[in-house]
C-alpha positions as CSV (number, residue, x, y, z in Angstrom):
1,X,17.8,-7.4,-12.3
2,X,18.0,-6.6,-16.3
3,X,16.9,-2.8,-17.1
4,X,13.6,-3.9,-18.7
5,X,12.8,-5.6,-14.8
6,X,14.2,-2.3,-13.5
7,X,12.1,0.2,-15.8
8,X,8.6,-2.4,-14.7
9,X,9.6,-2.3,-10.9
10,X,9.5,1.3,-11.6
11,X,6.5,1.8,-13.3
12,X,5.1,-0.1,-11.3
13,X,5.6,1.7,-8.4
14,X,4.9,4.7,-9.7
15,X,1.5,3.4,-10.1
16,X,0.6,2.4,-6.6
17,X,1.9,5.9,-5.6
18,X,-0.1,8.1,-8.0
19,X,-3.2,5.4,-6.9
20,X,-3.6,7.6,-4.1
21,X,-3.4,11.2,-5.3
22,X,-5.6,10.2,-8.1
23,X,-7.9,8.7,-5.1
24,X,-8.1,12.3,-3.7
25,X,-8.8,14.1,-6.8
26,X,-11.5,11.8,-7.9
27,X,-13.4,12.5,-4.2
28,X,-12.6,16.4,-4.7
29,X,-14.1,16.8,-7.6
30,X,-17.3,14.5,-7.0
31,X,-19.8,17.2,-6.3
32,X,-20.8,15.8,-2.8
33,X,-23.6,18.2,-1.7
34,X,-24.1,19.2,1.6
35,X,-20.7,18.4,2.7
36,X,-18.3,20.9,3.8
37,X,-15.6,21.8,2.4
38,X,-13.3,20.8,5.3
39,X,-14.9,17.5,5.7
40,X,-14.5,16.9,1.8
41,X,-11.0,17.3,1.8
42,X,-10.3,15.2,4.3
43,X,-12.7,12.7,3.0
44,X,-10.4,13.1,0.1
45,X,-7.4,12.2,2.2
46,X,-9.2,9.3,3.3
47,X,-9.0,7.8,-0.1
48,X,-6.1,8.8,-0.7
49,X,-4.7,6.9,2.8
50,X,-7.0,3.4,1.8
51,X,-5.7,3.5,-2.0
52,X,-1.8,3.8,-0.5
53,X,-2.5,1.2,2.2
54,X,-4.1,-1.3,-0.4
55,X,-1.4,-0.4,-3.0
56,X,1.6,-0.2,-0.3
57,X,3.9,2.3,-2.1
58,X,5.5,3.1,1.2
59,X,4.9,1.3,5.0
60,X,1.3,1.2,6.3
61,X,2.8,3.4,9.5
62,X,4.3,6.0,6.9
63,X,0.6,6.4,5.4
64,X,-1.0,6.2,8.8
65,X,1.0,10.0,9.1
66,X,0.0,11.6,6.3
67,X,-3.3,13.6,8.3
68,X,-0.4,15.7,9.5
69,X,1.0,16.1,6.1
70,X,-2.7,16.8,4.3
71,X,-5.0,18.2,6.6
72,X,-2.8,21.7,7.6
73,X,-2.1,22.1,3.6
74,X,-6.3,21.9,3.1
75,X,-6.8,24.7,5.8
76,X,-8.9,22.0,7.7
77,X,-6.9,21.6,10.8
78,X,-4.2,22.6,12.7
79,X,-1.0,20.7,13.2
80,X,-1.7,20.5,17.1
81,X,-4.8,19.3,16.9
82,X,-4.2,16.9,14.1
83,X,-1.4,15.4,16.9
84,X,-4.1,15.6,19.6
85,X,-6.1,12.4,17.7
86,X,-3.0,10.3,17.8
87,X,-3.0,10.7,21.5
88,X,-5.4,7.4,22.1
89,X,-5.4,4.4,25.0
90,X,-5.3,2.0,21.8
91,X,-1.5,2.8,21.4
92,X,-0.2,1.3,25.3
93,X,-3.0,-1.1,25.0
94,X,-1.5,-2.9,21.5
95,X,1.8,-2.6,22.7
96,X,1.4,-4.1,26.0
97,X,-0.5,-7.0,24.1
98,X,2.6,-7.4,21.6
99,X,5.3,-7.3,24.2
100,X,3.7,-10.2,26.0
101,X,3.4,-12.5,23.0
102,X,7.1,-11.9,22.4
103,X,7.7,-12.7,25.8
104,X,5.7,-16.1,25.6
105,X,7.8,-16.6,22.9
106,X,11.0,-15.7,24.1
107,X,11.1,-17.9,26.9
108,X,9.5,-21.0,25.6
109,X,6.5,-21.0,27.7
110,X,4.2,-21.1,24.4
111,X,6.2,-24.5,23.1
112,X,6.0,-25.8,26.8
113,X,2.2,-25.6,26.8
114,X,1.6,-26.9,23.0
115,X,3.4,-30.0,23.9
116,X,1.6,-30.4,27.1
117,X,-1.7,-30.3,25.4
118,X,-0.7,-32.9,22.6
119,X,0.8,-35.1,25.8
120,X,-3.0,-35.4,26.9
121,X,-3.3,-39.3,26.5
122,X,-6.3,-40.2,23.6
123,X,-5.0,-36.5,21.9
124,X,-3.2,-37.9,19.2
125,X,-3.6,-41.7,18.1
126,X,-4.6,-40.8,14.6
127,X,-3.7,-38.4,11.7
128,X,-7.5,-36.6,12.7
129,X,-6.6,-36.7,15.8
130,X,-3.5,-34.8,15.4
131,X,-4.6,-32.5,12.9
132,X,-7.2,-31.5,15.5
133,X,-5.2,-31.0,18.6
134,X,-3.0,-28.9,16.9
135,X,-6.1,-26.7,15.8
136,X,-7.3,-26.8,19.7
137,X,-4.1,-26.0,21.2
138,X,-3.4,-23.1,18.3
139,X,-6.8,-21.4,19.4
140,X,-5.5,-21.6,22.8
141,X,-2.9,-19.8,22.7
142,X,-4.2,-17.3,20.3
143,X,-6.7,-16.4,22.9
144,X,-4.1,-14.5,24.7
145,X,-1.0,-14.1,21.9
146,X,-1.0,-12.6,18.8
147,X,-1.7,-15.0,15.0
148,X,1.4,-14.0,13.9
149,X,3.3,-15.2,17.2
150,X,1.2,-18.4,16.9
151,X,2.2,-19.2,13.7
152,X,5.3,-18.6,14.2
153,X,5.7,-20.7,17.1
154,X,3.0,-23.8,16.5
155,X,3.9,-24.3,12.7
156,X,7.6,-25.6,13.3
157,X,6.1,-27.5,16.0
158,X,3.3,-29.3,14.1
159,X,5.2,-29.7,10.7
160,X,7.9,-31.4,12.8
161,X,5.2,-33.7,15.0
162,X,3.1,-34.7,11.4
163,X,6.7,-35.3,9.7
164,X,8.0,-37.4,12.5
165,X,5.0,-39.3,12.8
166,X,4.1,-39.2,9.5
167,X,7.3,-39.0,6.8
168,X,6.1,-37.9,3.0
169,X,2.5,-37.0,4.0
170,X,2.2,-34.1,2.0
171,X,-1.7,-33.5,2.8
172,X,-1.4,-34.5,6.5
173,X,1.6,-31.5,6.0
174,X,-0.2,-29.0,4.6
175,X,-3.9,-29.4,7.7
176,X,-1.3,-29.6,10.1
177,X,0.2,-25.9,8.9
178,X,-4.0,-24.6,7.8
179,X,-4.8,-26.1,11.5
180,X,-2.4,-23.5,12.9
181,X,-3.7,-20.9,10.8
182,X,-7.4,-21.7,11.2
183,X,-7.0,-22.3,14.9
184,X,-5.1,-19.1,15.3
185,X,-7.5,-17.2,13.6
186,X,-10.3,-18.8,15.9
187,X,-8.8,-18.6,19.2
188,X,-8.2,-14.8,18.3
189,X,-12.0,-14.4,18.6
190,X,-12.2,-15.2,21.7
191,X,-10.8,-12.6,24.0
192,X,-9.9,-8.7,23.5
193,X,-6.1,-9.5,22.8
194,X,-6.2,-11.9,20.5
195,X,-6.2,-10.1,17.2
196,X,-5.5,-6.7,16.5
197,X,-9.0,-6.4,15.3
198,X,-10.7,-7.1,18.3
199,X,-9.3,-3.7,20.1
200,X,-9.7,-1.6,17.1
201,X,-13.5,-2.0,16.7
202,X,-13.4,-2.2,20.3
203,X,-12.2,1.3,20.6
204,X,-14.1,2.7,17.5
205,X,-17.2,1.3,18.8
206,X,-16.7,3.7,21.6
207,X,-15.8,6.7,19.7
208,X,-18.2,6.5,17.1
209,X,-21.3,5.4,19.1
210,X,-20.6,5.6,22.9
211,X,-21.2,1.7,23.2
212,X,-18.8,0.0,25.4
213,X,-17.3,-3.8,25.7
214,X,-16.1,-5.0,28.8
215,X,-13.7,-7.8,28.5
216,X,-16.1,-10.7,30.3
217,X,-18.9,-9.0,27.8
218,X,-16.2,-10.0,24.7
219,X,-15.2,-13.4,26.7
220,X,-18.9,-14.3,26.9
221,X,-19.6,-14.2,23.3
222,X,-16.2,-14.9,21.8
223,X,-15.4,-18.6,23.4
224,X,-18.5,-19.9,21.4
225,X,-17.4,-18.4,18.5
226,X,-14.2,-19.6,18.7
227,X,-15.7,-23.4,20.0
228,X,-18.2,-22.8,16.9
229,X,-15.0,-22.6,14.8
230,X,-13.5,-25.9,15.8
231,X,-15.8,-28.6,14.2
232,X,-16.2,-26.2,11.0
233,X,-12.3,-26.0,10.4
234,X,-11.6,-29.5,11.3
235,X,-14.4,-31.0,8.7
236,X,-12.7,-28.7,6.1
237,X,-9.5,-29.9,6.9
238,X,-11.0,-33.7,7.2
239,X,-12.2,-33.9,3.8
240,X,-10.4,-31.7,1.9
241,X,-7.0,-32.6,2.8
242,X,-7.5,-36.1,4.4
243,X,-4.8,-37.3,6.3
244,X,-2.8,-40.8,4.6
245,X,-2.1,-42.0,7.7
246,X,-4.7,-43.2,10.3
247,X,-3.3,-44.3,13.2
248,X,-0.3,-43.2,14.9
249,X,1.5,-45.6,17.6
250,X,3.0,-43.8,20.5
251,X,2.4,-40.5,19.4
252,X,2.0,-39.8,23.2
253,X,5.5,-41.8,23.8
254,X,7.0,-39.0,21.8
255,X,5.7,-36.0,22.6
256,X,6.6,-37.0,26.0
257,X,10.0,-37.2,24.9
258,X,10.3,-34.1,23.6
259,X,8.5,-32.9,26.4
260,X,11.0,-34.1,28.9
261,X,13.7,-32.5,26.7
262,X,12.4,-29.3,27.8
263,X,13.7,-29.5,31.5
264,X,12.4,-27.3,34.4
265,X,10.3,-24.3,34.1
266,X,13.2,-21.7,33.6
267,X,12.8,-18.0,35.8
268,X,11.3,-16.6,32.3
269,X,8.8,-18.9,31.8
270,X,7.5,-18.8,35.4
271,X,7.6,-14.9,35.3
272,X,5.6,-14.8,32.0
273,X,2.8,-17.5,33.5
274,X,2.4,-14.7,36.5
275,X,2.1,-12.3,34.0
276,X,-0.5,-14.0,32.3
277,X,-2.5,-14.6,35.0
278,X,-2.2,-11.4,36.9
279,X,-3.7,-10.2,33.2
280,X,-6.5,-12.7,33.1
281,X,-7.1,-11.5,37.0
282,X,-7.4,-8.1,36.5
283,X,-9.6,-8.3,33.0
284,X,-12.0,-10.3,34.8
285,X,-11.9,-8.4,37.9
286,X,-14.6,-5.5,36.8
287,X,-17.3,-8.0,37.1
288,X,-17.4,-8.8,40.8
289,X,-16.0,-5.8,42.1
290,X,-16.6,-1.9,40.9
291,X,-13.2,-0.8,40.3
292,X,-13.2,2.5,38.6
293,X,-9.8,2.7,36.8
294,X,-9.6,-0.5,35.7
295,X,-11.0,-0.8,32.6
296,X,-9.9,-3.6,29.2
297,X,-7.2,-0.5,28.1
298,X,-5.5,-0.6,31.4
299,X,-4.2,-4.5,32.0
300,X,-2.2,-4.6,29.3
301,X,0.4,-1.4,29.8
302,X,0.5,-3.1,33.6
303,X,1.9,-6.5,31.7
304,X,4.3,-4.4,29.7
305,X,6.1,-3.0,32.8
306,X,6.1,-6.1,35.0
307,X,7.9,-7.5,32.1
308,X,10.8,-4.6,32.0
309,X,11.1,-5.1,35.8
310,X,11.0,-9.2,36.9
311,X,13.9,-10.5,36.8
312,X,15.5,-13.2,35.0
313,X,18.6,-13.6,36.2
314,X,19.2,-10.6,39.3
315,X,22.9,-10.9,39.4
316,X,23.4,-9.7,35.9
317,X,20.9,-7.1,35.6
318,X,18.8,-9.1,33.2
319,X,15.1,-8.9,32.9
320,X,12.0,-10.7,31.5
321,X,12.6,-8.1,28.4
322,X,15.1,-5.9,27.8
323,X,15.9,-2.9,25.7
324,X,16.6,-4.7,22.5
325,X,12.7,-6.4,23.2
326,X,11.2,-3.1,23.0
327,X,12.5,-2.5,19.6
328,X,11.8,-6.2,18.0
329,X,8.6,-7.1,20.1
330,X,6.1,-4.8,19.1
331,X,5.0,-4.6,15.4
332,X,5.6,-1.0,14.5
333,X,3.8,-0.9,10.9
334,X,0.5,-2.2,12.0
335,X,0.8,-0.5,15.4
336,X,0.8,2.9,13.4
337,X,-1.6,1.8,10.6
338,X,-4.1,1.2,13.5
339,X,-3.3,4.6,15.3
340,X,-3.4,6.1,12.4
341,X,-6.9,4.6,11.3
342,X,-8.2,6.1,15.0
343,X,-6.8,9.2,14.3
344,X,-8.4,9.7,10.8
345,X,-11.6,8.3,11.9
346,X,-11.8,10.9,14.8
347,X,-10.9,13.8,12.3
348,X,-13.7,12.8,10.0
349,X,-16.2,12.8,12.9
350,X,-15.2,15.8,14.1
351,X,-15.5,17.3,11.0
352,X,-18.7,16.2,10.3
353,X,-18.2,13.5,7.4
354,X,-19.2,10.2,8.8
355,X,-22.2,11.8,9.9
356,X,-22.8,12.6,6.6
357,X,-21.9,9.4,5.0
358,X,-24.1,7.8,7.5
359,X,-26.5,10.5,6.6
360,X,-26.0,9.4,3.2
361,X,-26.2,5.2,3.1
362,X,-28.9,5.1,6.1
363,X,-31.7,5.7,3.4
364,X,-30.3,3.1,1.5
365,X,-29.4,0.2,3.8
366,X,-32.1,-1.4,6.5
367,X,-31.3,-2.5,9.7
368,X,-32.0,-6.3,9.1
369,X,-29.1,-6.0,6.3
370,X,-26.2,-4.6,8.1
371,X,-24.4,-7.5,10.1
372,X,-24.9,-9.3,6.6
373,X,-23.2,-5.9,4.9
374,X,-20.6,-6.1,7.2
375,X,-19.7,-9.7,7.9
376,X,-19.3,-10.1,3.6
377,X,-17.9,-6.8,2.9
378,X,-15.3,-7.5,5.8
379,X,-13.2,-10.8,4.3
380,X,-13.9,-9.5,0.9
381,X,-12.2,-6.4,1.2
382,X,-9.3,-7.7,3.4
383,X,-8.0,-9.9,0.7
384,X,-7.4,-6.5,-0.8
385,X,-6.4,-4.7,2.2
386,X,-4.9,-5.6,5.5
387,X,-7.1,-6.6,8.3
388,X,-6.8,-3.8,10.4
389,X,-7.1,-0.7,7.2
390,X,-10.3,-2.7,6.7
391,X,-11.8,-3.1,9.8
392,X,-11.1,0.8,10.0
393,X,-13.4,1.3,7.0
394,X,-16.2,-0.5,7.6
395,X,-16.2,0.1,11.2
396,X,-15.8,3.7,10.6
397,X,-19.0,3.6,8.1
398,X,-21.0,1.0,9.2
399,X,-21.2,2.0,13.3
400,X,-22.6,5.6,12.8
401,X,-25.7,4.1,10.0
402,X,-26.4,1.5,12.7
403,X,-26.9,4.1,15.5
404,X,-29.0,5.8,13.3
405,X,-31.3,3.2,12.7
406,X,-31.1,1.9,16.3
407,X,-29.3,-1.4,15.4
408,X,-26.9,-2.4,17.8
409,X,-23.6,-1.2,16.7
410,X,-21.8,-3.6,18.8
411,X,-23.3,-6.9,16.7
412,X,-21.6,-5.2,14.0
413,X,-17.7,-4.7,16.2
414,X,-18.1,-8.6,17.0
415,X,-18.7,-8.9,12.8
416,X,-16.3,-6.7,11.9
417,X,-13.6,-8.7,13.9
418,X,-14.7,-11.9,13.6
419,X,-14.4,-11.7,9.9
420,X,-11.5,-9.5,9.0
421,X,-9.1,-12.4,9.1
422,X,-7.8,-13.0,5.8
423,X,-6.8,-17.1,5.4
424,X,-7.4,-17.6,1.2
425,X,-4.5,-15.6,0.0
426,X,-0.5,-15.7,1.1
427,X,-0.4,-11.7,0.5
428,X,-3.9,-11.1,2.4
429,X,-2.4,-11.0,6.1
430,X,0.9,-11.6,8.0
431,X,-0.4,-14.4,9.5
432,X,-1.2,-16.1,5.9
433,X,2.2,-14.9,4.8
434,X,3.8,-16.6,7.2
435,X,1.8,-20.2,6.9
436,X,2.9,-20.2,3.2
437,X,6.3,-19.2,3.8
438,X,7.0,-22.6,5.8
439,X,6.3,-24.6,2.3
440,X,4.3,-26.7,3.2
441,X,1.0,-25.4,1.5
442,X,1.0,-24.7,-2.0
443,X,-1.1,-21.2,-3.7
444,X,-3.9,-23.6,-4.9
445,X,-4.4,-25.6,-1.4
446,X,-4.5,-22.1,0.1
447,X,-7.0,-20.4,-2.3
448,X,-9.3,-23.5,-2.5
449,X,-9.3,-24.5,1.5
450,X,-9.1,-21.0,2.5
451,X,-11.9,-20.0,0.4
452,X,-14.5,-22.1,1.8
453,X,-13.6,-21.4,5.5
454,X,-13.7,-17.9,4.5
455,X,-17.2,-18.6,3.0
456,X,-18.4,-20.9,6.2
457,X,-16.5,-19.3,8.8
458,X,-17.9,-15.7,8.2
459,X,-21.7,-16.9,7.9
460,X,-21.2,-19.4,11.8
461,X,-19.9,-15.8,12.9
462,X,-23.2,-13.2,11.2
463,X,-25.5,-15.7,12.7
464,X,-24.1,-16.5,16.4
465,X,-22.9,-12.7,16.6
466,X,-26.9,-11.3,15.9
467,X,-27.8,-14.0,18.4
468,X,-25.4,-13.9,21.1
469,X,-24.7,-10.3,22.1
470,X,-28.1,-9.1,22.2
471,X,-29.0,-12.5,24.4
472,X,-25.9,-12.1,26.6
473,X,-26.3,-8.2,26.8
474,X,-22.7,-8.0,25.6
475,X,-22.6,-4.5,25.9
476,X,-22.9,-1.5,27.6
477,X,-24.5,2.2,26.7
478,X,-22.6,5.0,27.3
């Protein structure tokens, strides 16, 4: 790097990290009246942690601490207590959730069961037909594994499938590695651990507003979102990227192949299935038998453990996961960002802001506008900001103004995380990151395909959401 690159990178960083000081002086001196003065400086801090976590000076998790850094310098809170709103169920829950997606990683279990879905005889006989399986069995597996992991397993798989049956098809490519992403970002709707999104709105829908989610409540309403998503995405991918080959001959013959390759069910695969369904078993449980401790927060923390203690191989000492798991399985920096987010958004409510700011905007907004509010404000500002840093905001404003008005705040949490999932831009998510960063789709095929699912995908999920969880009852008072 020459010193005129140096002296940019510098500026330039300088920039993002004044972006947030600057954020908090601009809020302290807006004269916001009626406020008080310990709810104004951390509403301050607030801006201050959203401008660093769009600008990203420093990690998302390093932001996601400074409350303890701000809020005893202000006078507005004690250290201890500051610490006591860190202390939240989402923490095990989100860990639990990303230690079993490594696992089904790990051990193979996740390829096992995309090939057995593209094995399914009529799956595969055409370049549609492909591109569409592999947007099927993607959603799948998001339903119970994280995007990322998806990707990250199913891309390889489908770039290798398309190229092998396939060679030079640079469209047929680049909807084979858009399927993955679309279909991750579908099947993610569907149940509580899909996305990270669907257990923070989860949990700030409770803390804000006392509304509650079961997971059969989120089930119910999620699978036809995510079914809702699968003719949409496929279409998009259909006639924006048609594939140049129609028909494939014995596509079946060799997934089969590579199928068979596989072998057995190893000791780690059969250990993660029971895992799995032991999960599924005990989510579901709650809604034929009244069961107080068991609650969506508690399976997951259960699946962590069981995964530390079955063995893979006795003898040796070696388990399911091991120490080394602990430390690459979970995804620290968004972990902390979303701990954080609770954290801040608990301070502010103690301290009176968000009823303020709902105070504020409920003059200003009606009920009949907020899922639209929040299902376009949602993907607009992610492509700015992470997912999660977004769903935050506008779950932490938008939940309090719809209590208010007596709107169900839960249409909004099945909004807010049906739409946070950023597919138009490589920097806009970790799961989009990683799509690009396989090659196969350029910036422009991104933008321009991404933008209109964004577009289509976000109204199919304002309109089913306002329908199906007040029809369903998806929700429960507190």
């Amino acid at each position: 790097m020459g010193a005129a690159d140096s002296a940019t990178s510098r500026r330039a960083f300088a920039l993002r990290v004044l972006a947030g000081p600057v954020a908090f002086a601009i809020v302290r001196a807006a004269p916001l009246t009626g406020l008080s003065p310990g709810a104004h400086f951390a509403l301050g801090g607030y801006a201050w942690i959203v401008a660093w976590w769009v600008t990203m000076p420093v990690p998302w998790a390093v932001t996601s601490f400074l409350p303890f850094v701000l809020l005893p310098i202000g006078g507005v809170m004690p250290l201890s207590d500051v610490a006591a709103s860190y202390g939240h169920v989402i923490l095990p829950y989100l860990m639990g959730v990303m230690l079993f997606g490594h696992a089904f990683q790990k051990h193979g279990l996740a390829r096992r069961i995309a090939l057995a879905a593209l094995c399914v005889p009529g799956v595969a006989r055409s370049g549609g037909g492909l591109i569409l399986a592999i947007l099927v069995v993607s959603a799948v597996m998001s339903a119970a594994v994280s995007d990322l992991a998806v990707i990250v397993m199913m891309t390889p798989i489908a770039l290798s499938l398309t190229r092998s049956v396939a060679p030079g098809a640079a469209r047929m490519s680049a909807a084979a590695s858009l399927a993955v992403l679309y279909g991750a970002a579908a099947g993610g709707l569907a149940t509580p651990a899909g996305i990270v999104f669907n257990a923070l709105t989860l949990s700030l829908l409770e803390q804000l507003t006392g509304y509650s989610v079961s997971f059969a409540q989120w089930v119910s309403t999620g699978l036809i979102l995510t079914l809702a998503h699968f003719p949409v995405c496929y279409l998009i991918l259909k006639f924006m990227l048609p594939p140049e080959v129609q028909a494939i001959p014995n596509a079946r013959a060799r997934f089969l192949k590579e199928r068979e390759q596989l072998g057995p069910m190893s000791r780690g695969e059969r250990n993660v299935l029971f895992v799995l369904i032991l999960m599924l078993v005990l989510w579901t449980l709650p809604t034929v038998a009244e069961i107080g401790f068991l609650d969506i927060w508690y399976v997951p923390p259960v699946a962590m453990v069981l995964l530390f203690v079955l063995p893979v191989a006795a003898k040796r000492g070696e388990m399911t996961l091991e120490a080394r798991d602990f430390q690459d399985g979970v995804g620290w920096n968004v972990l902390f960002l979303v701990l954080g987010g609770m954290a801040l958004a608990e301070v502010l409510t103690t301290l009176g802001a968000i009823d303020w700011l709902a105070g504020m905007l409920t003059g200003n907004v009606t009920a009949g506008a907020l899922p639209w509010v929040a299902g376009l404000a949602t993907p607009l500002l992610t492509q700015l900001a992470s997912g999660a840093a977004t769903s935050i905001m506008v779950s932490t404003i938008l939940f309090p103004i719809a209590d208010a008005l007596g709107y169900n705040p839960a249409i909004l949490a099945r909004i807010i995380a049906g739409t946070a999932q950023a597919v138009a831009f490589p920097w806009s998510s970790p799961a989009s990151a990683a799509t690009f960063a396989f090659g196969a789709v350029g910036f422009g095929t991104m933008f321009r395909v991404g933008l209109v699912a964004t577009v289509l995908t976000s109204i199919i999920v304002i309109a089913l959401s306002m329908i199906l969880v007040t029809a369903m009852q998806a929700f429960t008072v507190g």
